[in-house]
N, C-alpha and C positions, 0 to 999 in steps of 0.2 A: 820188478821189471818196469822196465820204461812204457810211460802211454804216449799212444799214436795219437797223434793231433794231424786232423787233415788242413792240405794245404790248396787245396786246388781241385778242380778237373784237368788231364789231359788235352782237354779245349782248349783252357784258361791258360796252360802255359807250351806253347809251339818247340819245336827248336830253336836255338837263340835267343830264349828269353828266359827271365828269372822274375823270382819274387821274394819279399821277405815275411817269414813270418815268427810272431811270440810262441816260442814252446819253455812252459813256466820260469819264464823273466830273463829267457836265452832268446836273441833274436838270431835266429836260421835261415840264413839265404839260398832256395831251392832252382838250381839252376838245370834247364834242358839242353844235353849238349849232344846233339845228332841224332837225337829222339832216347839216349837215356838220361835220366836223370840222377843230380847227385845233391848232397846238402851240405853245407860250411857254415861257419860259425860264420857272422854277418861281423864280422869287427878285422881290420888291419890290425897285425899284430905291431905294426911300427910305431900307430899312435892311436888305435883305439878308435878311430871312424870309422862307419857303418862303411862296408864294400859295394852293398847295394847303391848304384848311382853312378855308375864306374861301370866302364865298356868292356863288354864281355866280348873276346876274341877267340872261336875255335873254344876250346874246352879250359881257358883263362879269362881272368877277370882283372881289371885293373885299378886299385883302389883310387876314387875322384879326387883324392886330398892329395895325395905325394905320387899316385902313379906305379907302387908298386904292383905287381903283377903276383896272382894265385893261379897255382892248378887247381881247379874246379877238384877232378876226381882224386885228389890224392891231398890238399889243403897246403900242398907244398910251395913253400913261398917262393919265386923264382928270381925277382928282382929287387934291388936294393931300393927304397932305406928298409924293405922288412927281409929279414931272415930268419924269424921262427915261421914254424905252420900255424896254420888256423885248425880249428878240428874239425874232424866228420862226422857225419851222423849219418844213419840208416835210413833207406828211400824203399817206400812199396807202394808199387800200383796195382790197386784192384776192382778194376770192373769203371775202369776210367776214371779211380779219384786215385789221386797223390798223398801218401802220407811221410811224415816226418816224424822221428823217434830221440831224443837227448837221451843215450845209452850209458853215457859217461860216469855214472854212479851207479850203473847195476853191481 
């Protein structure tokens, strides 16, 4: 099973803000959207640039290099030049920290 790497407090990340963090040599972009949070693989699937740096809209994010646009809760790419998904990963908050889980290989 996957291990939890914490990413944050509740403090540290408001609604409307994100952050990126390394969970083993996967960089995870943890984003609060309306006070839930969700996590994405931190990579544009169109060329491989980090998303983090790139304006989060509502519960989307807009990658800084070409513009294309993610759903946050679902990694579903919405705008061109990317049209795969990014992936997800698992969000738990307990007792006011944030954790992040790379489940992809259980």
């Amino acid at each position: 099973m996957a291990d939890w790497v914490e990413v944050g407090t509740t403090e540290d990340l408001p609604p409307g803000s994100y952050t990126s963090v390394d969970v083993d040599d996967v960089q995870i972009a943890v984003f609060n959207c309306d006070g839930t949070y969700y996590a994405i693989e931190d990579v544009c699937t169109h060329d491989y640039g980090q998303l983090t740096g790139g304006e989060m809209e509502g519960c989307q994010v807009a990658c800084p290099r070409h513009g294309a646009k993610f759903d946050i809760t679902s990694g579903e790419a919405l705008t061109p030049p990317a049209y795969e998904p990014v992936d997800t990963f698992p969000i738990r908050v307990e007792d006011g920290r944030i954790y992040v889980a790379d489940d992809r290989w259980d």
